[in-house]
C-alpha positions as CSV (number, residue, x, y, z in Angstrom):
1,X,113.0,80.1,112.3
2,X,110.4,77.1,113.2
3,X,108.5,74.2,111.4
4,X,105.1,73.4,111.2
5,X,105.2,70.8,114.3
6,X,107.4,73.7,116.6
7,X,104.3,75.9,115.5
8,X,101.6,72.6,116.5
9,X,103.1,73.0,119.6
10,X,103.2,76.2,120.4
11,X,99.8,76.9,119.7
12,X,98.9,73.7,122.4
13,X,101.2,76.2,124.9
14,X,99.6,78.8,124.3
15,X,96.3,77.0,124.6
16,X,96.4,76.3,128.3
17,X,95.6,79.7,128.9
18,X,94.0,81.7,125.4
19,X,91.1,80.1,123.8
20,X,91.4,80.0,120.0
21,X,89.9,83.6,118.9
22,X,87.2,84.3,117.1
23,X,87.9,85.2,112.8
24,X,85.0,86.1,112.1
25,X,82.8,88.1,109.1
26,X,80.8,90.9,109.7
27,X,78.1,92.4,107.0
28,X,78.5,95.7,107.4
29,X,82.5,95.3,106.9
30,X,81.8,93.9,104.1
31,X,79.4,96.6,103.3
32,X,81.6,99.1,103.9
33,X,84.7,97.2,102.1
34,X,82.5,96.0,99.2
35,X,84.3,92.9,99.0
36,X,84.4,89.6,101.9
37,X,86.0,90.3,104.9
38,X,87.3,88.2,107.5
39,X,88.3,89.6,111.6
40,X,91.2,87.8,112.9
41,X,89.8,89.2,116.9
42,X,92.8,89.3,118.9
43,X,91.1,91.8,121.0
44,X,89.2,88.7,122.9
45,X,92.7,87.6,124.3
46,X,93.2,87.5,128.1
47,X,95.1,91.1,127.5
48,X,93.8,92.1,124.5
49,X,96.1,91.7,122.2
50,X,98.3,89.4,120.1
51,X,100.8,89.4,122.0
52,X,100.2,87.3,124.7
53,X,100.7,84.8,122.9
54,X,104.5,85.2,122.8
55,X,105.0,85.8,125.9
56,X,103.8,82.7,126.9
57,X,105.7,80.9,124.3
58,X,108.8,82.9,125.6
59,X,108.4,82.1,129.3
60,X,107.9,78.1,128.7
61,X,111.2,77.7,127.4
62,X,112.8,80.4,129.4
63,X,111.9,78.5,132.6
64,X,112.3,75.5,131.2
65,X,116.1,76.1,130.2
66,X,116.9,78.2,133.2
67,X,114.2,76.8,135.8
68,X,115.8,79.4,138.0
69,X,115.9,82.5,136.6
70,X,115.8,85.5,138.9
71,X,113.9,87.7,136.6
72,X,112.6,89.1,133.5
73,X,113.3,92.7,131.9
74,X,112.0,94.4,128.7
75,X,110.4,97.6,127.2
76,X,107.3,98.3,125.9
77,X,104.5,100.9,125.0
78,X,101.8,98.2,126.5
79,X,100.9,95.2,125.0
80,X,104.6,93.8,125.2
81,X,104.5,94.5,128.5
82,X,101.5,92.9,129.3
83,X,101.5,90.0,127.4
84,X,105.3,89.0,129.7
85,X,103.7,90.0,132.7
86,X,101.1,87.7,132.7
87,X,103.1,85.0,131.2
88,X,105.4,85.5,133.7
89,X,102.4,85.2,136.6
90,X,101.7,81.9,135.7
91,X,105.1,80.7,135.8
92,X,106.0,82.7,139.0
93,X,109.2,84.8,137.4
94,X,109.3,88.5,138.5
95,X,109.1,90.6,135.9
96,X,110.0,94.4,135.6
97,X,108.8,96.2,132.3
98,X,110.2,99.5,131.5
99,X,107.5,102.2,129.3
100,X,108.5,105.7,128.2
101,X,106.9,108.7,129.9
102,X,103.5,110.0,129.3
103,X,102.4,106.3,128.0
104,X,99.3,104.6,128.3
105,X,97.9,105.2,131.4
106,X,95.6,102.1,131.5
107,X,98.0,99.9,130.1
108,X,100.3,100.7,132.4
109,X,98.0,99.7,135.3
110,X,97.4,96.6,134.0
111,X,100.7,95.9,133.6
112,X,100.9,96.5,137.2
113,X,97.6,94.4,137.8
114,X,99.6,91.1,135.7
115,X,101.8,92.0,138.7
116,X,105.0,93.6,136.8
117,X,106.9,96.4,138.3
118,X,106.9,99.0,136.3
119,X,109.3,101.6,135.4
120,X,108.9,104.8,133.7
121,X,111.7,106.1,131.6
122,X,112.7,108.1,128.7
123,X,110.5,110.2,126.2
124,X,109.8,107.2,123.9
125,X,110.4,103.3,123.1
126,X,113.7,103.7,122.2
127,X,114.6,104.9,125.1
128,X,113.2,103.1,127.6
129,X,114.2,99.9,125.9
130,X,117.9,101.2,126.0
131,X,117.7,102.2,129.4
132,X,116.0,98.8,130.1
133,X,119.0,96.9,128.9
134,X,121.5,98.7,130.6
135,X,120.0,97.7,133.9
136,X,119.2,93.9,132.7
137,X,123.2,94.2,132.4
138,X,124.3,95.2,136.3
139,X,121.2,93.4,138.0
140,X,121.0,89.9,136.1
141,X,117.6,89.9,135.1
142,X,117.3,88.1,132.1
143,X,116.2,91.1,128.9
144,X,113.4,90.5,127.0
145,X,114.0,92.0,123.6
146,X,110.7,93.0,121.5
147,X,111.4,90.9,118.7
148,X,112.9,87.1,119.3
149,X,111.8,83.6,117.7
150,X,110.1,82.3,120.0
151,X,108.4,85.7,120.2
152,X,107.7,85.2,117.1
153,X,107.0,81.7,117.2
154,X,103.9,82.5,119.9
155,X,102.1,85.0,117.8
156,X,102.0,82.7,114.7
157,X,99.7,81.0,116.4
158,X,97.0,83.0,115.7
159,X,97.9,83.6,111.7
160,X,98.0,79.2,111.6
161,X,94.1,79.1,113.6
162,X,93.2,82.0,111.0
163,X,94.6,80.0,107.9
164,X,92.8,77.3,109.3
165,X,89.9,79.1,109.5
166,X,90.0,80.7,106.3
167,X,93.0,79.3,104.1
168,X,91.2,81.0,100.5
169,X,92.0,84.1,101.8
170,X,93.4,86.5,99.0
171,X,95.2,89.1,101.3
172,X,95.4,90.0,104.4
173,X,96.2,92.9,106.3
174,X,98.7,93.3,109.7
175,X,99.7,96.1,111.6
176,X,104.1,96.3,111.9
177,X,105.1,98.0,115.7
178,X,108.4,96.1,116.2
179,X,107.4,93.4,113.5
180,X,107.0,90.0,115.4
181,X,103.3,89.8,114.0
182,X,103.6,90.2,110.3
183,X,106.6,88.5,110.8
184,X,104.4,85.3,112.3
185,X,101.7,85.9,109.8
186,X,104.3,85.0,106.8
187,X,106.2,82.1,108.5
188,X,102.2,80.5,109.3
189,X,101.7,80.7,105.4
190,X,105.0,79.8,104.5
191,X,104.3,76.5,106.2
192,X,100.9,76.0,105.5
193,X,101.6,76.5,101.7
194,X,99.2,79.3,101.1
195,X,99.5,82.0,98.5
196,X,98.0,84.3,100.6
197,X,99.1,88.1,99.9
198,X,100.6,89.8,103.5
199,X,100.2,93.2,103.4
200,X,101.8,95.1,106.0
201,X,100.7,98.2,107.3
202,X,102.6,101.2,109.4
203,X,101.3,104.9,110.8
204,X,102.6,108.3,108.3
205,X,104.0,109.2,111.8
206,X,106.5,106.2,112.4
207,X,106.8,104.8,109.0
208,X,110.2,102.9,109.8
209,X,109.6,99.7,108.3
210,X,107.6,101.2,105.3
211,X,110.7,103.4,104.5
212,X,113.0,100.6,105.0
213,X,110.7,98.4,103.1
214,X,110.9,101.0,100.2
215,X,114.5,101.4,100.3
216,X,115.4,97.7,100.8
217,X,117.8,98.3,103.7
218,X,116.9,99.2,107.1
219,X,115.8,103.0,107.9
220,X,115.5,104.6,110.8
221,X,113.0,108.0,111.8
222,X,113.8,110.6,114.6
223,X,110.3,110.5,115.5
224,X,107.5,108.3,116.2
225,X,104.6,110.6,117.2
226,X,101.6,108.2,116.5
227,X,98.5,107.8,118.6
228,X,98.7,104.6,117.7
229,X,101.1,103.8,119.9
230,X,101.3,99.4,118.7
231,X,103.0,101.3,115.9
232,X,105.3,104.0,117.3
233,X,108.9,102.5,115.9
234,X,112.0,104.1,115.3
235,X,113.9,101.7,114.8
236,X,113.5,98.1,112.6
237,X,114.5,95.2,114.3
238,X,116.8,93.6,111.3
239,X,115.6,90.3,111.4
240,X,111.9,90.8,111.2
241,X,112.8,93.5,108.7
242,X,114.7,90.8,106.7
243,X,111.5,88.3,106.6
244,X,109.3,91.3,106.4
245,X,111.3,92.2,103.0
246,X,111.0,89.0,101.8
247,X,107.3,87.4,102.8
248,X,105.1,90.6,102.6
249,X,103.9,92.2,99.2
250,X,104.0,95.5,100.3
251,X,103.6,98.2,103.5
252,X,100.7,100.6,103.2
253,X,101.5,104.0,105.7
254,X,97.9,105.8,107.0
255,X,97.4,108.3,109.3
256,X,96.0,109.0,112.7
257,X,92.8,110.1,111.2
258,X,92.4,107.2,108.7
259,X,92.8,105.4,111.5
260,X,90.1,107.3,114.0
261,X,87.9,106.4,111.5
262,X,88.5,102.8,111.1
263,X,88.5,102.6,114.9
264,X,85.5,104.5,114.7
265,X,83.8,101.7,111.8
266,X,84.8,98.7,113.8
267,X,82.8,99.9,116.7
268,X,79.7,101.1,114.5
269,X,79.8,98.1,112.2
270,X,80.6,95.2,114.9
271,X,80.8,96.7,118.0
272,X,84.0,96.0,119.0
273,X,86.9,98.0,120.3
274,X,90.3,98.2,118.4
275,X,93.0,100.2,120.1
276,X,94.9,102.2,117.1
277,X,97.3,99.4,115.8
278,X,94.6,96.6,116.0
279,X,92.0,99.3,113.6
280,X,95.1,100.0,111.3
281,X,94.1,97.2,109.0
282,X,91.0,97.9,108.1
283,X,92.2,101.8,107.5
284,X,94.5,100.3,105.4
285,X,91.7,98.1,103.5
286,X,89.7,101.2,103.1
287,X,92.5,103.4,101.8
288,X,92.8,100.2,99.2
289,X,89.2,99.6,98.3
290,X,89.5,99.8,94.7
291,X,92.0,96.9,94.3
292,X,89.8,94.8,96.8
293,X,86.5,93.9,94.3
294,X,86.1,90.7,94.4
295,X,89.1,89.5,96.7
296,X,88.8,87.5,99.8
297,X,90.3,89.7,102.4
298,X,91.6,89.2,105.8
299,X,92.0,92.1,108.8
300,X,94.3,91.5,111.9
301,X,92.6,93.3,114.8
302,X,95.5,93.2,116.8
303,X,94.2,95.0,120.1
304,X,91.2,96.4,121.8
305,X,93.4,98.2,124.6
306,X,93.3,102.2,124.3
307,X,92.4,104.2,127.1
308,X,89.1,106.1,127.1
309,X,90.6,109.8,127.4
310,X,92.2,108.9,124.0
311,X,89.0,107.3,122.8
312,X,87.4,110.2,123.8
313,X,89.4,112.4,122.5
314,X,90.8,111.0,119.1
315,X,87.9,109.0,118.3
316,X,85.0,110.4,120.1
317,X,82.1,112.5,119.5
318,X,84.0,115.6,118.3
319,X,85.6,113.6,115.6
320,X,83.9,113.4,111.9
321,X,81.4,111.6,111.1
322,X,81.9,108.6,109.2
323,X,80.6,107.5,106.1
């Protein structure tokens, strides 16, 4: 898909505008894990999340190639979404992002705020990303798919400033929505010749990749009711499910209350914020905390960016207490 010096300069791209992010240990993870832990905090991008990083990898070459492009189009559940518009910002390219209905209210006004036009559409990803590319088709604005390369390429910047970081790490733990993040993670330690164990990790509610993963061929669900919404996939994308299949050791499904709680431990243990995707790998490490002893582990925290009615009402003060 890329080398390591496509990678070397991707990361300088994406530099101009995202600070290298913090991976960082925190005591009372480790505490809580029993073993050494290590917080890859993509939560401290300009969006949040991981994925901005691809978006500005996209956009450089998309404008570089076709300096005058009318437009961008894709579909998202938030961070997608984001991550284009504000890639698309900085290099001046209109961009209109397509969300089913009922999602994230807050993300959707950023998305808005990064200056995208948004359209609502459809009762879940599928759809609106369907819908999506059936306009990109009569209006020639160029689609956006959720999983491409360079897409790819972009977010495997984080997993080579992590290895970098921490290159004795034993395993480490991603959350899988359409894939390009795990699938990042494995080309990073392809390259950088690390034995590092990828472990992938899905919601019981939209456990796609895990069941295609499991099966070795690509699976689909009819549903994908998560509150993790980073998560909420129907549908693999073939050719992260292809590297996924071969690069990762294994998918681990939890549900919305492992994750709650995990959400719930980042905040009381490091005070940070994890949105449900970007807490799923720590609820992943917990449900595994008997093979950890000893191990050197790494946790993606993919995204800080869920809204405060969900917070409240999924995680908040009603929930369980944790231990």
């Amino acid at each position: 898909m890329f080398d390591l010096t496509e990678l070397e300069r991707a990361h300088a791209i994406v530099g101009q505008a995202v600070p290298a992010t913090p991976a960082r240990g925190w005591p009372l993870l480790a505490e809580r894990l029993g073993t050494q832990v290590i917080v890859k905090h993509e939560n401290h991008t300009p969006i949040g999340a991981f994925k901005v990083r691809g978006g500005l990898v996209y956009l450089e070459r998309l404008k570089r190639e076709r300096p005058n492009i009318p437009g961008i189009i894709s579909a998202t559940r938030g961070n997608h979404g984001q991550s284009l518009a504000f890639a698309a910002s900085r290099h001046g390219v209109p961009a209109v992002i397509y969300v089913p209905r009922g999602n994230s209210v807050e993300k959707n006004r950023a998305m808005k705020a990064f200056g995208a036009e948004l359209v609502e559409y459809g009762e879940d990803f599928q759809a609106a990303a369907e819908e999506a590319q059936r306009r990109a088709q009569f209006t020639g604005l160029h689609m956006v798919p959720s999983f491409h390369p360079d897409l790819v390429l972009g977010v495997a910047t984080y997993a080579l400033e992590l290895f970098r970081t921490a290159p004795d790490l034993d395993v480490l733990y991603v959350p899988i929505g359409q894939g390009s993040g795990i699938s990042g993670c494995i080309m990073a330690r392809d390259l950088l010749g690390l034995k590092t164990e990828i472990v992938g990790v899905q919601s019981t509610e939209a456990p796609s990749y895990a069941l295609s993963f499991a099966a070795g061929k690509v699976v689909t669900t009819k549903t994908s009711n998560t509150l993790a919404d980073g998560m909420a996939t129907r549908i693999p994308d073939a050719d992260a499910f292809a590297l996924i299949r071969k690069g990762a050791a294994r998918i681990v499904q939890v549900s919305d209350d492992e994750v709650a709680a995990a959400i719930r431990a980042y905040w009381t243990d490091t005070h940070n914020l994890a949105e449900g995707a970007g807490a799923a790998a720590l609820a992943a490490a917990l449900q595994e905390k008997n093979k950890l002893s000893g191990k050197r582990v790494g946790l993606v925290l993919s995204g800080g960016n869920i809204d405060f009615d969900l917070f409240r009402s999924w995680v908040g003060a009603e929930a369980p207490a944790i231990a």
